[in-house]
C-alpha positions in Angstrom: 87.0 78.7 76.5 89.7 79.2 79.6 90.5 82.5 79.9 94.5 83.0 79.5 96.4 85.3 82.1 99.5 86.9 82.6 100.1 86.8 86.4 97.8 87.6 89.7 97.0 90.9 88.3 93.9 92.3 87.2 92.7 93.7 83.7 92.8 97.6 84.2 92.8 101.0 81.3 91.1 100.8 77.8 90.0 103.8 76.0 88.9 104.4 72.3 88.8 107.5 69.7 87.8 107.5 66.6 90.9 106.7 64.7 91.6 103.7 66.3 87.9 102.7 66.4 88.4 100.7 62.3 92.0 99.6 63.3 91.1 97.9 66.3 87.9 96.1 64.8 89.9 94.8 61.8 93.6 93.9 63.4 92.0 92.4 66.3 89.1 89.7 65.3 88.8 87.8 68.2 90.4 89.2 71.0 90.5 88.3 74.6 91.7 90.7 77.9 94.1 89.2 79.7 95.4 91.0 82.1 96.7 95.0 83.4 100.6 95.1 83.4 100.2 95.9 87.3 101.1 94.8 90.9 98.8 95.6 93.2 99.5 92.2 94.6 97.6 91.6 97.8 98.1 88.0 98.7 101.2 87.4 97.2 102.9 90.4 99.8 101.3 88.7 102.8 102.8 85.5 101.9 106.3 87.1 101.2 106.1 89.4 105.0 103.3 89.2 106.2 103.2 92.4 105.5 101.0 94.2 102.8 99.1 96.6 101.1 95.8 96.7 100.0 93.2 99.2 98.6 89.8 98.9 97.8 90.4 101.3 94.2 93.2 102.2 92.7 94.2 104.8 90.1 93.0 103.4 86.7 95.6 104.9 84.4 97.3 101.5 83.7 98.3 99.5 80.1 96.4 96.6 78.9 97.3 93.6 77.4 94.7 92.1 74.7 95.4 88.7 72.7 94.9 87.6 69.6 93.6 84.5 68.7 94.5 84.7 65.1 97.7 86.0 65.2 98.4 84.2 68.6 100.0 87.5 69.9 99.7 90.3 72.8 98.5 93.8 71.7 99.1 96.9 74.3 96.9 99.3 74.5 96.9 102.6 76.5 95.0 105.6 76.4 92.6 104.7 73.5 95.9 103.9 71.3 97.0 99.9 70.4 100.2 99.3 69.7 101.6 99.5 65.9 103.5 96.3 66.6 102.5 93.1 69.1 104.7 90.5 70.9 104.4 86.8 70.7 105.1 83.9 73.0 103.2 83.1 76.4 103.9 86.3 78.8 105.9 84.7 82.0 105.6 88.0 84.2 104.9 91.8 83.9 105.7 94.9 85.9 104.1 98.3 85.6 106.2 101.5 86.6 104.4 103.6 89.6 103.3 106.3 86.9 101.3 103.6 85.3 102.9 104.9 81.3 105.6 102.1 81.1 105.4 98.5 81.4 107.7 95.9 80.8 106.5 92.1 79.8 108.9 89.0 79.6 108.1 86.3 77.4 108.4 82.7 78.2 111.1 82.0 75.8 113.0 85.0 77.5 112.1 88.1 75.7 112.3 91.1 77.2 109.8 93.9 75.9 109.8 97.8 77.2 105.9 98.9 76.8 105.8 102.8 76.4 103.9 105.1 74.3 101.6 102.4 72.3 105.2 100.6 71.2 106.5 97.6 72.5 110.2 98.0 72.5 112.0 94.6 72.6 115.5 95.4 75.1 116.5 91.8 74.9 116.4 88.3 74.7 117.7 85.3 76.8 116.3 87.5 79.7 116.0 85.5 82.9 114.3 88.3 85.1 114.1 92.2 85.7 113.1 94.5 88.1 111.0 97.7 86.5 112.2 101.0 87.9 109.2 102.6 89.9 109.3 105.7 87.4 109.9 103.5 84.5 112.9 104.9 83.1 115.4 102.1 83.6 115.2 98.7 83.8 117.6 96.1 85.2 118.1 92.3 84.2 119.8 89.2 84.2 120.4 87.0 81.1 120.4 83.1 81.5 123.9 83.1 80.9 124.7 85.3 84.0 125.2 88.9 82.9 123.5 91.8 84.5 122.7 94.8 82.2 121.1 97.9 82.7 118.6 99.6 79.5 117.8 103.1 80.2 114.8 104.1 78.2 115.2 107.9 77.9 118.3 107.5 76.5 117.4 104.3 74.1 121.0 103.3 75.3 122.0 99.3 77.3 124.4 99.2 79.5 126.4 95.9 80.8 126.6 95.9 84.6 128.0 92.4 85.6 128.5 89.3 84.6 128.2 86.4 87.3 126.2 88.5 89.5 123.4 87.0 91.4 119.7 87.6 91.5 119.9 90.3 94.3 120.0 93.6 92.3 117.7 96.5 92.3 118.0 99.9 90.3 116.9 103.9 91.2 113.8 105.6 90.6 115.2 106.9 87.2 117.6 104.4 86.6 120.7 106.5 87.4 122.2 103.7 89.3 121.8 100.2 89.8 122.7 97.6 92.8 123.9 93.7 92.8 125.8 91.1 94.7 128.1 89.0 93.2 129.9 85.8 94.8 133.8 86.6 94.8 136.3 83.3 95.0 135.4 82.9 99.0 131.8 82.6 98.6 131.2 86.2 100.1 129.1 88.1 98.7 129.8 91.3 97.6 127.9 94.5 96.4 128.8 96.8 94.1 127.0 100.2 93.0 127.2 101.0 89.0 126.3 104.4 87.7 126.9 104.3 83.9 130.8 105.3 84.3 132.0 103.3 87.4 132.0 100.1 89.7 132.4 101.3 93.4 132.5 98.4 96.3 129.4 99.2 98.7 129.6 96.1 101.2 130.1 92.9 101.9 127.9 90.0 102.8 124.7 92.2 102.3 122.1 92.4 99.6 121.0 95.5 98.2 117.4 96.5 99.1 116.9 99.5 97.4 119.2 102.8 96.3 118.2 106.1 95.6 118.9 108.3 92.5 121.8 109.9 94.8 123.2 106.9 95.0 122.5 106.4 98.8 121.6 102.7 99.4 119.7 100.5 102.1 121.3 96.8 102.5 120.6 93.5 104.2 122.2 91.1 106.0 120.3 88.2 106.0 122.5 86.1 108.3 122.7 88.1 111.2 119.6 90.4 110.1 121.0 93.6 110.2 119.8 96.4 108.1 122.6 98.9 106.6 122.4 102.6 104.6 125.5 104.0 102.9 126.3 107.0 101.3 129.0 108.4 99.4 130.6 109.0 103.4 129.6 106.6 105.5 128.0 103.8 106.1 125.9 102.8 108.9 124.0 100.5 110.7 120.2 101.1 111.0 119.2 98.0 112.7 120.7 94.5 113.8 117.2 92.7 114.4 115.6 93.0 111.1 112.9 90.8 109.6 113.3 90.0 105.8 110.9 92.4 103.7 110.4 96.2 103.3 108.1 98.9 102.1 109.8 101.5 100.4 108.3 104.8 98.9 108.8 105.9 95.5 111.9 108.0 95.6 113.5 105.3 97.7 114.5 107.4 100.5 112.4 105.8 103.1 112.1 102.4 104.4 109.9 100.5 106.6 110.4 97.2 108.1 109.7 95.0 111.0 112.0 94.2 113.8 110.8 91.8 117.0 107.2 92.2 116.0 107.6 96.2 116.0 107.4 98.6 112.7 110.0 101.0 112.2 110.8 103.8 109.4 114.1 105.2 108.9 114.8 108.0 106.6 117.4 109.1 104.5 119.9 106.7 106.8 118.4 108.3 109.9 118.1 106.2 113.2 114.8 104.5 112.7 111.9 105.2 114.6 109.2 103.1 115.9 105.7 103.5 114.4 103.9 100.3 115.6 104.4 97.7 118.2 102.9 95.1 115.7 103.4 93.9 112.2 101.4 96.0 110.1 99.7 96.2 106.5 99.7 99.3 104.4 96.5 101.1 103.4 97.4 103.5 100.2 95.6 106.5 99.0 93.7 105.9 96.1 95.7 106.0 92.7 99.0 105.3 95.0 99.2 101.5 95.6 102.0 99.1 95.5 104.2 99.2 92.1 107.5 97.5 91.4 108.2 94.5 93.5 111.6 93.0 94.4 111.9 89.7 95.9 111.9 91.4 99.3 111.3 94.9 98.9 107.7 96.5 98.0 108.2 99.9 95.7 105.2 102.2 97.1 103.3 105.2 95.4 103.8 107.9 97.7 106.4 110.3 98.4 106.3 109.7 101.8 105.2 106.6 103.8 103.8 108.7 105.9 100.5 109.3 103.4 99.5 106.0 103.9 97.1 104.1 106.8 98.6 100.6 108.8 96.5 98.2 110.3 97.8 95.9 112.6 97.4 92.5 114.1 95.6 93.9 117.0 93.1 95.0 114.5 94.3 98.6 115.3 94.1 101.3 112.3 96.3 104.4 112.3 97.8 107.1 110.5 101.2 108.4 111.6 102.0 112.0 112.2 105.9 113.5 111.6 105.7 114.1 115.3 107.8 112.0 117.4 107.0 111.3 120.6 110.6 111.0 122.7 108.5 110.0 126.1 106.6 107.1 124.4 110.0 106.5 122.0 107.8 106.5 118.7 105.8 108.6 115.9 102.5 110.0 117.5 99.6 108.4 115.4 96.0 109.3 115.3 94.6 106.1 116.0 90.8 105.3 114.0 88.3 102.5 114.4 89.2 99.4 114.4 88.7 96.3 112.1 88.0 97.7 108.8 86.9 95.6 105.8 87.0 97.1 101.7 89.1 100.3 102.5 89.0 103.2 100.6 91.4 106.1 101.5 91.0 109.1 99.8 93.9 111.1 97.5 95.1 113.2 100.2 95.1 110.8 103.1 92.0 113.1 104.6 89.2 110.2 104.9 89.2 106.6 104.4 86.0 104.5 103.5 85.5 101.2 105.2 83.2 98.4 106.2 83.2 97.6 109.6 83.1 94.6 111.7 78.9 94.9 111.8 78.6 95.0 108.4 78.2 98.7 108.0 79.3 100.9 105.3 80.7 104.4 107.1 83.2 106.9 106.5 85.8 108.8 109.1 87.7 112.0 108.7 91.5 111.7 109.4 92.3 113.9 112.3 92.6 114.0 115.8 89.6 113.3 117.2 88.2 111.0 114.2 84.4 111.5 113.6 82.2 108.4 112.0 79.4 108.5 109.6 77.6 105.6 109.2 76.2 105.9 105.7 74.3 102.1 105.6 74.0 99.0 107.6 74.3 95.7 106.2 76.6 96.8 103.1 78.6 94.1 101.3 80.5 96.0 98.6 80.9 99.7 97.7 82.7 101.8 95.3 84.0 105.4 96.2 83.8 108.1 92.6 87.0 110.0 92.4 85.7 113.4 93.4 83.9 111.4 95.7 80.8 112.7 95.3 78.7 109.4 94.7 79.3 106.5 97.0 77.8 103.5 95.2 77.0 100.3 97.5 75.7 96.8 97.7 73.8 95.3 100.8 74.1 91.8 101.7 70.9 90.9 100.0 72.0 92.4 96.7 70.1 96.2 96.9 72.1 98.5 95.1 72.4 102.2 96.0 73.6 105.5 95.8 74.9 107.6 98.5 74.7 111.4 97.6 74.7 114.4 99.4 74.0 112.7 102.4 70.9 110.8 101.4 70.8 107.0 100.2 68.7 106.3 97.0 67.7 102.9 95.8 68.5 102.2 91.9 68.0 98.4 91.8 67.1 94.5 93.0 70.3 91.8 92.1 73.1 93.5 91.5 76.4 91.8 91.4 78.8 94.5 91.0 79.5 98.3 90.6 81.9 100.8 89.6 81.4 104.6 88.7 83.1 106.1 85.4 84.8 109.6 85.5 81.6 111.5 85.3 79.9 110.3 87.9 78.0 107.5 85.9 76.7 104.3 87.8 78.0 100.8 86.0 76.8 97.6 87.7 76.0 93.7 86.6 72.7 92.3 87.6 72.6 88.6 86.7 75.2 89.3 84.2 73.5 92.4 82.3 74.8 95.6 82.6 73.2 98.6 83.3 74.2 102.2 83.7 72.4 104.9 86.2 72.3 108.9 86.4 69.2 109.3 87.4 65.6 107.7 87.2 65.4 104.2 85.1 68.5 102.3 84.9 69.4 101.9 81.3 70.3 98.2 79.7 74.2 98.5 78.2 74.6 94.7 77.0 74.1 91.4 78.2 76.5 88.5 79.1 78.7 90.3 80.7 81.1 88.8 82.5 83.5 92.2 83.9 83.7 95.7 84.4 86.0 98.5 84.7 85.6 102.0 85.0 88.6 104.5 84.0 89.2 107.7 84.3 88.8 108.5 80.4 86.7 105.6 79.8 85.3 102.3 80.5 85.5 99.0 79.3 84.2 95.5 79.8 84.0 91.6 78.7 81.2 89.8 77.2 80.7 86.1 75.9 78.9 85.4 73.0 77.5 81.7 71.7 80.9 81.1 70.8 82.3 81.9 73.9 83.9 84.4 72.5 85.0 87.9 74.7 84.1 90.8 73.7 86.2 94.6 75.0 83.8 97.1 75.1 85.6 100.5 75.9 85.4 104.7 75.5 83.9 107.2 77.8 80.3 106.6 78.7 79.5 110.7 78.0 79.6 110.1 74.4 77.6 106.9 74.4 77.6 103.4 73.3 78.6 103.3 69.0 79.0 98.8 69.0 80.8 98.0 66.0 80.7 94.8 65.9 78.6 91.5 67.5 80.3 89.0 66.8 82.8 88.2 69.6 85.0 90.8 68.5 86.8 93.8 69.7 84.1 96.3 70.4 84.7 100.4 70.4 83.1 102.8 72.3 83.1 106.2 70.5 85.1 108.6 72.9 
């Protein structure tokens, strides 16, 4: 049976408890995962810019999306919980808010749903498209006959921003303003703020990029490429050779972009400073990677841009420093090894995890005068635990181990893949059985398994049965494996 999706994302959080262990069993039959409401959209960024970001983990706090074959509908689920009510209809695109608590999901027949606290929350229908705010607050969409509206979810309450205005709009952090174009009687474009009581003219001829919860906005000209930031004072220009497509950090107060093959970040309508002299791609701390996406504008995780690594085309990694450098015109950067492959960067930017171009696995503290610790040669994969205590690897001829306390230990021949739950626990496939490791003897979790996913209050995975059926297999791996059913249904995980 073809597995159905929902975009380019990947399935991410389940968790179970004991209350939900019956209702999920009996509501859902025959389920399949389909897909995480997230965007941690790799190849789809590098096609947009060129420029993108990438992680090897990412924070694992994110809602799920399960189908029903009987009902032919979408249940969420989130923190253990599934939703009281499901939607229907072939999902056509989803977004995830930074915080990884709100979702929103359009249907193919243009139904918009708000996913929040284990209820989907329908905000319209005849929806066209949307942009997520990266807290999740607010969300902004056009209808298919041309309106723009605005649904804040904190206050319950819609709002209708335009009519006729074009697909160029973007709204704040928490939704206190939004941002759109519209095409007057000249064919100029024009774009207006909105903020719940009024219409003010920003500019003309540019298109919003992205506008702060003060109301301070970044816009672009794409004729003569010129990047613009206005305030309730002033506006100004930032830079007149810019590239289409930015990074943007969560509070949407700084930007990055690319102008004549050179990086530059401005902040808070400050005179942009050079970072880079190439194009570069974004390395995020783990739990902080790419959120809401506009059709030019990446939404990052981080209060500052400044968190995050860049690699360049000149296969050049580096971390940038708030120093500026007035001799050498730029931001002073503490400049690593180069060609990296899998990165892992830790929470607070302090080490990163990589595979370099030899094949080996090591691991580099972030400072001046990096230092390198090759932990194995000839590593494939590897997976980084969250306190980072247990670095779990796979060589090139399919040895697992595990890297702990500065030794290596070998756990097993085959293995496919492997994650590490919340408590330190070793998951990994070997010719499609899986198998969990603390210490001593691997121990056999189920067979025909076909994915894996480790969360930080649980775990979950897919299996196919002689019907072809999946199986979700979910709860914390502390309180051990309680299989409700076997046959091709939703299975629980006492948590």
């Amino acid at each position: 049976m073809e597995e159905k999706t929902v975009s380019e994302n990947t399935a991410e959080d389940i968790n179970s408890n004991d209350k939900n262990e019956s209702k999920l069993s009996s509501t859902l039959p025959k389920v399949l995962i389909c897909a995480a409401v997230t965007v941690a959209v790799v190849l789809v960024l590098h096609l947009l810019f060129g420029i993108f970001s990438i992680n090897s983990q990412v924070n694992d706090n994110h809602n799920v999306l399960v189908y029903d074959y009987e009902t032919l509908g979408y249940y969420g689920l989130s923190g253990g919980k599934i939703s009281e009510n499901q939607i229907s209809g072939d999902i056509s695109s989803a977004k995830e808010a930074i915080s990884g608590d709100v979702s929103a999901v359009l249907t193919g027949g243009g139904t918009l749903y708000l996913y929040s606290d284990n209820n989907f929350l329908t905000v319209d229908e005849n929806v066209l498209d949307f942009l997520l705010s990266s807290k999740g607050n607010a969300i902004v969409y056009s209808t298919k006959d041309k309106k723009l509206n605005l649904f804040c979810l904190n206050e319950s309450k819609g709002y209708e921003v335009a009519q006729n205005a074009d697909l160029g709009y973007i709204v704040s952090p928490n939704g206190n303003y939004a941002a759109y174009t519209v095409t007057n009687a000249a064919g100029i474009k024009e774009t207006y703020i909105f903020d719940k009581a009024a219409q003010t003219k920003a500019f003309e001829k540019y298109i919003p990029v992205c506008i702060s919860d003060n109301g301070e906005i970044y816009a672009y000209d794409p004729q003569n490429d010129t990047l613009y930031y206005k305030n309730s004072t002033e506006a100004v220009v930032i830079n007149e050779k810019t590239d289409e497509g930015f990074f943007v950090n969560e509070n949407c107060d700084q930007i990055m972009f690319c102008s004549e093959e050179k990086m530059y970040i401005s902040e808070n309508g400050s005179e942009a400073r050079r970072i880079s002299s190439n194009k570069v791609s974004l390395i995020t701390p783990h739990g902080h990677a790419a959120a809401t996406v506009n059709s030019n504008t990446i939404f990052v995780g981080v209060g500052t841009l400044f968190d995050c690594l860049y690699y360049d085309g000149a296969n050049n990694i580096f971390k940038l420093t708030s120093s500026y450098d007035e001799q050498q015109s730029r931001y002073s950067t503490i400049r690593l090894n180069t060609f990296y492959e899998n990165y892992y960067l830790n929470k607070d930017s302090s080490r990163v995890y990589y595979i370099d171009d030899n094949s080996s696995l090591c691991s580099s503290r972030i400072k001046e005068n990096p230092d390198i610790n090759t932990i194995s040669d000839n590593v494939n994969v590897f997976y980084v635990s969250n306190n980072e205590k247990k670095v779990a690897y796979i060589t090139n001829d399919r040895k697992l181990y595990v890297y702990q306390n500065g030794q290596s230990f070998f756990v097993s021949e085959n293995a496919d893949l492997v994650q590490i739950g919340e408590n330190n626990t070793v998951f990994y496939l070997s010719n499609n059985a899986l198998y969990k490791f603390v210490s001593g003897t691997p121990e056999l979790v189920a067979e025909n398994v076909q994915s894996l996913y480790c969360k930080p209050d649980g775990m979950y995975f897919t299996c196919s049965t002689d019907e072809l059926l999946s199986a979700v297999y979910c709860g914390n791996e502390k309180d051990g494996y309680n299989m409700t059913s076997g046959e091709g249904e939703l299975y629980i995980i006492n948590n």
